[in-house]
N, CA, C and O atoms as a GROMACS GRO file, in nm:
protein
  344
    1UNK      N    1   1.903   8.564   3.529
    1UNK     CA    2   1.944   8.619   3.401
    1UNK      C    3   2.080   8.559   3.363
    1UNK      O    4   2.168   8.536   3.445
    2UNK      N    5   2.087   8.540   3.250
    2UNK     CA    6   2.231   8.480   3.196
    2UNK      C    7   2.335   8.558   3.162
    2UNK      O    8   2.350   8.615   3.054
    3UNK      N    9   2.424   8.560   3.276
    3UNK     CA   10   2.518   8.628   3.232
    3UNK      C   11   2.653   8.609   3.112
    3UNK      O   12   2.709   8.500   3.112
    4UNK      N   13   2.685   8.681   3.045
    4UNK     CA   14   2.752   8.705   2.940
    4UNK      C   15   2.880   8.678   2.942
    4UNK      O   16   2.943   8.620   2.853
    5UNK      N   17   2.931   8.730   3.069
    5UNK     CA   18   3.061   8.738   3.090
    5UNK      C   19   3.080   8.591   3.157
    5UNK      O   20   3.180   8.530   3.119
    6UNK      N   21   3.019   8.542   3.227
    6UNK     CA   22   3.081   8.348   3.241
    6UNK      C   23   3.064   8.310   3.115
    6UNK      O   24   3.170   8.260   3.076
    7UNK      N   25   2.968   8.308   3.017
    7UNK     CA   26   3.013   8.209   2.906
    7UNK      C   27   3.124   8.213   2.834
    7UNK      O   28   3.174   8.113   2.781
    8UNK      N   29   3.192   8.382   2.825
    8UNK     CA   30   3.262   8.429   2.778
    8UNK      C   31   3.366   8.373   2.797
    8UNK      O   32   3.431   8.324   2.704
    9UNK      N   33   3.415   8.368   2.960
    9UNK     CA   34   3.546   8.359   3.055
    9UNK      C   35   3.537   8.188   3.104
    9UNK      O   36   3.623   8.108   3.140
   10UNK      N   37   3.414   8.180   3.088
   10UNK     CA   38   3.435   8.016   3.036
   10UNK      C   39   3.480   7.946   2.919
   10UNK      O   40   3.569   7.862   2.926
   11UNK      N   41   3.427   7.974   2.818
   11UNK     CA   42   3.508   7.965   2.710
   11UNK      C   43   3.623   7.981   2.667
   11UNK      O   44   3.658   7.909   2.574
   12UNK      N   45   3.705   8.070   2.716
   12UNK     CA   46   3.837   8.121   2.719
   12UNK      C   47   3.917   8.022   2.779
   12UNK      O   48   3.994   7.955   2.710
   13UNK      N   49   3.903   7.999   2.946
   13UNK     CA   50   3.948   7.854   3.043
   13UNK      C   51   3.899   7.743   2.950
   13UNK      O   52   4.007   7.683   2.946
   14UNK      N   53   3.829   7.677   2.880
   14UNK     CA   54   3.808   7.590   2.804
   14UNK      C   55   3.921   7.582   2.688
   14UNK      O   56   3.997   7.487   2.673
   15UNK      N   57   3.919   7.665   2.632
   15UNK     CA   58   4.006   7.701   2.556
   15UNK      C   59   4.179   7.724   2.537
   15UNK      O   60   4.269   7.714   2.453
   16UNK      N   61   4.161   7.753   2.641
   16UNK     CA   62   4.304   7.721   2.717
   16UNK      C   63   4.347   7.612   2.740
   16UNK      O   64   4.445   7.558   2.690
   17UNK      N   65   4.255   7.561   2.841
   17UNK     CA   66   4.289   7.406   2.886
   17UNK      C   67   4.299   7.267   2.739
   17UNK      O   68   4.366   7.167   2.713
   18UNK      N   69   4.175   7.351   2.673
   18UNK     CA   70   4.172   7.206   2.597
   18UNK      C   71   4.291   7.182   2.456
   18UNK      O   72   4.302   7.077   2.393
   19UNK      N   73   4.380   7.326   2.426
   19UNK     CA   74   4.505   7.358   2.381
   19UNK      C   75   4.599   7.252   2.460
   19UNK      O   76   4.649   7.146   2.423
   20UNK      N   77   4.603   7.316   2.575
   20UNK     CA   78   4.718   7.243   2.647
   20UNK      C   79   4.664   7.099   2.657
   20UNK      O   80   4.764   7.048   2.706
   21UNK      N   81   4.587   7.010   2.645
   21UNK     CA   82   4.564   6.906   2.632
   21UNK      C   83   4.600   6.845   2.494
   21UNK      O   84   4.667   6.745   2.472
   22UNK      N   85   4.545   6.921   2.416
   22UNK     CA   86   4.544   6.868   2.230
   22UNK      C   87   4.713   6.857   2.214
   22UNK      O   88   4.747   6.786   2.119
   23UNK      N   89   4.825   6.917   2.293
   23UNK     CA   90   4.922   6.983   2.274
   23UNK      C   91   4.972   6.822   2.360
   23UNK      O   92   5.036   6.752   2.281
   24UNK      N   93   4.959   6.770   2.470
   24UNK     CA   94   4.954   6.636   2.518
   24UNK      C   95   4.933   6.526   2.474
   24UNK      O   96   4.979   6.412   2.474
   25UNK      N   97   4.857   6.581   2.438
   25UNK     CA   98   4.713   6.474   2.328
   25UNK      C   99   4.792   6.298   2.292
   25UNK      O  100   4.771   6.180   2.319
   26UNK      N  101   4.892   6.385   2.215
   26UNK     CA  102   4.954   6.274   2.085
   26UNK      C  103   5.053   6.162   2.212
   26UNK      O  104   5.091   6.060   2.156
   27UNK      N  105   5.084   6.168   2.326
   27UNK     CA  106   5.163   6.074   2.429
   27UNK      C  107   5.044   5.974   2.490
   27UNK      O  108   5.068   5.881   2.566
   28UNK      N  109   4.902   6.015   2.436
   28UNK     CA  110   4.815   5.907   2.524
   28UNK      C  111   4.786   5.836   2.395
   28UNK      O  112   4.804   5.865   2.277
   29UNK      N  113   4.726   5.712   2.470
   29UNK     CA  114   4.739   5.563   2.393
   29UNK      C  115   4.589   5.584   2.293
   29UNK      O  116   4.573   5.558   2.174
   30UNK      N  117   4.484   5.645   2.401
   30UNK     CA  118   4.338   5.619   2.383
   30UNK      C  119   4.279   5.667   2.294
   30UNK      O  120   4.223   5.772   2.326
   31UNK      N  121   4.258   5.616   2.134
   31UNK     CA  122   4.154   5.728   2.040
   31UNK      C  123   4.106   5.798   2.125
   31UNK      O  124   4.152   5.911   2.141
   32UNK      N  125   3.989   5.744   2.212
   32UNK     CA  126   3.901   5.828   2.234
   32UNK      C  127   3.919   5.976   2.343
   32UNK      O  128   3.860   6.083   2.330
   33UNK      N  129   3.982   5.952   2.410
   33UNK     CA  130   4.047   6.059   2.508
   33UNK      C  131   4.134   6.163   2.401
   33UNK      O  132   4.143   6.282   2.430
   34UNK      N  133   4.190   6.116   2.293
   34UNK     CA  134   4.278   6.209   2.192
   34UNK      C  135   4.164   6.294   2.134
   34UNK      O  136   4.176   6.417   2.133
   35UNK      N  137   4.052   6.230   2.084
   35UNK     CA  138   3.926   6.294   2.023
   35UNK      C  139   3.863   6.390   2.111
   35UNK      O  140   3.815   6.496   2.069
   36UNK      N  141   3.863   6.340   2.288
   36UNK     CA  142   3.790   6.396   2.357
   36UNK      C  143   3.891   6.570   2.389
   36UNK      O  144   3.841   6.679   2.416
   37UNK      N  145   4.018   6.542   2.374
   37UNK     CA  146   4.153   6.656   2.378
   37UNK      C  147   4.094   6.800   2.324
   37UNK      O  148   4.077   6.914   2.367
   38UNK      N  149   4.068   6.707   2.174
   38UNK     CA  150   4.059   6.842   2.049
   38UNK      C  151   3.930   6.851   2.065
   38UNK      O  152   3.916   6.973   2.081
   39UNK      N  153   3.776   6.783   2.076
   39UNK     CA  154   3.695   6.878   2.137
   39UNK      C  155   3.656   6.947   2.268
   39UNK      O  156   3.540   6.973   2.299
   40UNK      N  157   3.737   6.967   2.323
   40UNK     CA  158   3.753   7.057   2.436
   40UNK      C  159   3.752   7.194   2.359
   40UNK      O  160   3.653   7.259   2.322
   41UNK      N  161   3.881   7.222   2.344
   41UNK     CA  162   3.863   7.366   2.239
   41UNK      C  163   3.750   7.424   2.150
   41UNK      O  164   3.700   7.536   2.145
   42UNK      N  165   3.723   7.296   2.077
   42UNK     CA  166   3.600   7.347   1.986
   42UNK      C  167   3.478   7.392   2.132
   42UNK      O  168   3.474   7.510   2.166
   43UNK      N  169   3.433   7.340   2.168
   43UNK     CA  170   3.349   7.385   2.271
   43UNK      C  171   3.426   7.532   2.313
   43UNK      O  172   3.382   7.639   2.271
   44UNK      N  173   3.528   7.527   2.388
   44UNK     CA  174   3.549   7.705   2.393
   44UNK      C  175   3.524   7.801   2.330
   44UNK      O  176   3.470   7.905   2.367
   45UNK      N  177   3.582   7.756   2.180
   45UNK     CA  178   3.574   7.864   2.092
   45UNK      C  179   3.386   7.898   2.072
   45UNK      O  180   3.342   8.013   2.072
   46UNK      N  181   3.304   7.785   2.056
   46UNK     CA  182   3.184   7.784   2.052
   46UNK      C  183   3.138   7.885   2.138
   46UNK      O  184   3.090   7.989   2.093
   47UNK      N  185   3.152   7.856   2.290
   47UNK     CA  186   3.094   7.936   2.431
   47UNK      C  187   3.153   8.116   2.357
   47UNK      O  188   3.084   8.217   2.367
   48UNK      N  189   3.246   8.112   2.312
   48UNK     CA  190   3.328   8.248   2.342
   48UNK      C  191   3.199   8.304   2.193
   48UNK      O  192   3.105   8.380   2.216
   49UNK      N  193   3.225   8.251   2.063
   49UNK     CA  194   3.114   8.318   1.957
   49UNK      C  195   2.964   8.330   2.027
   49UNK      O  196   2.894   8.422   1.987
   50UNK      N  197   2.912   8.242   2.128
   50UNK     CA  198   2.771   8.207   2.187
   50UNK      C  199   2.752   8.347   2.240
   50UNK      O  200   2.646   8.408   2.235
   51UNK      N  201   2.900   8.405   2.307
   51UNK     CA  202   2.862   8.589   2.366
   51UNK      C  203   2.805   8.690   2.207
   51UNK      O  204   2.696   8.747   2.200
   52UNK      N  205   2.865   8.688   2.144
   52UNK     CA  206   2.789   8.761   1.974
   52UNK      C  207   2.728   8.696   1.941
   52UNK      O  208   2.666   8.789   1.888
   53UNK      N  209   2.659   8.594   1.908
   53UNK     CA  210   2.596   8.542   1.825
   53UNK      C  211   2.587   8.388   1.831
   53UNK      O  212   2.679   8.316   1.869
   54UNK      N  213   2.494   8.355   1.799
   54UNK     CA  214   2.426   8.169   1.818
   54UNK      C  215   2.417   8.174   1.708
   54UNK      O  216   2.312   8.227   1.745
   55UNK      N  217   2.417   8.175   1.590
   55UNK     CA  218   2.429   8.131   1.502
   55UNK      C  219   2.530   8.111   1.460
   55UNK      O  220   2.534   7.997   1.414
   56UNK      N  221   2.656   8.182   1.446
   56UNK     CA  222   2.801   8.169   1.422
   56UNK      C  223   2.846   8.042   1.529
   56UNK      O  224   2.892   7.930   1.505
   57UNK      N  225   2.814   8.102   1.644
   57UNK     CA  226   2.877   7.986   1.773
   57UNK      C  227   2.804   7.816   1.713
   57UNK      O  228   2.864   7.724   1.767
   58UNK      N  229   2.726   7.784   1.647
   58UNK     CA  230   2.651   7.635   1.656
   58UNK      C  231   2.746   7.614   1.500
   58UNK      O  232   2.842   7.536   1.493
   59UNK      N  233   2.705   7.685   1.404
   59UNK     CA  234   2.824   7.650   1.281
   59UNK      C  235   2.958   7.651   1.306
   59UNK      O  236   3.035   7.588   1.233
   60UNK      N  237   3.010   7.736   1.432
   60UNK     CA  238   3.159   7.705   1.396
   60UNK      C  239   3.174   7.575   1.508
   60UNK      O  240   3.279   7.510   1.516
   61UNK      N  241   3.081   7.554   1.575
   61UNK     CA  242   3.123   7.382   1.653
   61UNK      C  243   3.093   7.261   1.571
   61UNK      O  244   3.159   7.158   1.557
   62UNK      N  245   2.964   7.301   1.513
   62UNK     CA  246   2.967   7.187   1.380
   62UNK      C  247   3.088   7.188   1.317
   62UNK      O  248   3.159   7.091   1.345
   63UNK      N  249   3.130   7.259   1.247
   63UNK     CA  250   3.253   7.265   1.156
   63UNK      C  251   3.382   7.197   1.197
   63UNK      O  252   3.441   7.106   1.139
   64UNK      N  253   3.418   7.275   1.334
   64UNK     CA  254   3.536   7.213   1.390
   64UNK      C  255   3.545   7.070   1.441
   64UNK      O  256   3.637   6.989   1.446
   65UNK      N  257   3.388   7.065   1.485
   65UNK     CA  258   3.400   6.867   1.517
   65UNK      C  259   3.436   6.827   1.387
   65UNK      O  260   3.551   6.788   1.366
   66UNK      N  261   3.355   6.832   1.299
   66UNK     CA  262   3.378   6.742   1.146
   66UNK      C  263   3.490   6.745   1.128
   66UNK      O  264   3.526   6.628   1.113
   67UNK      N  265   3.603   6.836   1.117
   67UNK     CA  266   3.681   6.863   1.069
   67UNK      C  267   3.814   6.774   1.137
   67UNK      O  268   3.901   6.701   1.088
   68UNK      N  269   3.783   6.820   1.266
   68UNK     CA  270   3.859   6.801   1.355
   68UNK      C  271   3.847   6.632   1.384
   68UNK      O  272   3.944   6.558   1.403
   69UNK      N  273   3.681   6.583   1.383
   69UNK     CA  274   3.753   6.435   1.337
   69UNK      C  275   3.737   6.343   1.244
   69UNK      O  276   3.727   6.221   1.255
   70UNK      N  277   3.735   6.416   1.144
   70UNK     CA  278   3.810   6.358   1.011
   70UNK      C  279   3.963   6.342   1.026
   70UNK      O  280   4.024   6.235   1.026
   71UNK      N  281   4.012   6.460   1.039
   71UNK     CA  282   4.135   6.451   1.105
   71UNK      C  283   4.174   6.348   1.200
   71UNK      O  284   4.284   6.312   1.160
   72UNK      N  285   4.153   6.300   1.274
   72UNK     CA  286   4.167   6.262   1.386
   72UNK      C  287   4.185   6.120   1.310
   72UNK      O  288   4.292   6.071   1.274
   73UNK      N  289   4.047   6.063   1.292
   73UNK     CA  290   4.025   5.951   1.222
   73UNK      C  291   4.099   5.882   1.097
   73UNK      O  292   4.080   5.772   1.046
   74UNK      N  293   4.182   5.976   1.067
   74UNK     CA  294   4.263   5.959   0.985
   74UNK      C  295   4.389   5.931   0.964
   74UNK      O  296   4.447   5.871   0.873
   75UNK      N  297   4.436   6.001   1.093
   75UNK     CA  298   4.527   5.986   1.129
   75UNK      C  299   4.558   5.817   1.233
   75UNK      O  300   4.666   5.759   1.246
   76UNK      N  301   4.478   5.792   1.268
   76UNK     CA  302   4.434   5.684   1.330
   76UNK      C  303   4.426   5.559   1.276
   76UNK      O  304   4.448   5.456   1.340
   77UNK      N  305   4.392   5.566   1.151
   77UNK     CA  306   4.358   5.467   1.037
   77UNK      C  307   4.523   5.433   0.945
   77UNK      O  308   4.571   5.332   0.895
   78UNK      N  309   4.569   5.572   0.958
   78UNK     CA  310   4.702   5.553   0.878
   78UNK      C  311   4.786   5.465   0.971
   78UNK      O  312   4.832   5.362   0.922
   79UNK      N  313   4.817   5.499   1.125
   79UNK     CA  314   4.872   5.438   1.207
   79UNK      C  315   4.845   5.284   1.249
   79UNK      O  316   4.923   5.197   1.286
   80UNK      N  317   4.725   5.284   1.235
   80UNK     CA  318   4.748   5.129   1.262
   80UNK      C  319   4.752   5.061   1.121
   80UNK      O  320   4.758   4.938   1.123
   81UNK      N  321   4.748   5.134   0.979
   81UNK     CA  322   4.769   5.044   0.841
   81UNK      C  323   4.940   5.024   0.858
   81UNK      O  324   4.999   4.918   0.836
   82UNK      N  325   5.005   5.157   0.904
   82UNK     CA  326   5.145   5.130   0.911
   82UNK      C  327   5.218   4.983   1.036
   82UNK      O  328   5.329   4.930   1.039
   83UNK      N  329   5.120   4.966   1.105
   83UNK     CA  330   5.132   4.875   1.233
   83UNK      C  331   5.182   4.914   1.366
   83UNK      O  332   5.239   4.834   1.439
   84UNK      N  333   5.156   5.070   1.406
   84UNK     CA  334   5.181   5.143   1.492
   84UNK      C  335   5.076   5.078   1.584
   84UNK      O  336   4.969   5.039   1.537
   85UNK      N  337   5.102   5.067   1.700
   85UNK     CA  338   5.051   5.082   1.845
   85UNK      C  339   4.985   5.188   1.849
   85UNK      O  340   5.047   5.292   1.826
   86UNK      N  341   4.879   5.193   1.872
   86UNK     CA  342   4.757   5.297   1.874
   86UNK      C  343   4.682   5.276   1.980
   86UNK      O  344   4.583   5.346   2.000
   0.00000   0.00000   0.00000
């Protein structure tokens, strides 16, 4: 049976951790490890809505990826138009 309370308290440690990473994030060189930072979190927050509800939990991870890398990608694009080391 699937318990409730690991997805929960997993999500939370996900969530935690992938803060304190996103919060790091910006000192590493690698798009892709910076991208991989900020979806860490989105996955937490996902696991933690997945305890109420699967439908909320799958829209709000869709949302936050898009969002999150648009963002990302953007920021990325500005930096190397300026001639930043990226």
């Amino acid at each position: 049976m699937f318990d409730v309370y690991v997805c929960f308290y997993t999500g939370v440690f996900l969530l935690i951790v992938g803060s304190i990473a996103t919060v790091i994030g910006p000192g590493v060189k690698d798009p892709i490890i910076r991208s991989l930072n900020t979806e860490i979190p989105s996955v937490g927050i996902s696991l933690i809505l997945l305890t109420y509800n699967h439908t909320v939990a799958l829209l709000t991870f869709i949302a936050a990826t898009v969002i999150i890398m648009m963002i990302l990608l953007r920021a990325i694009v500005r930096l190397e138009e300026m001639g930043a080391d990226v």
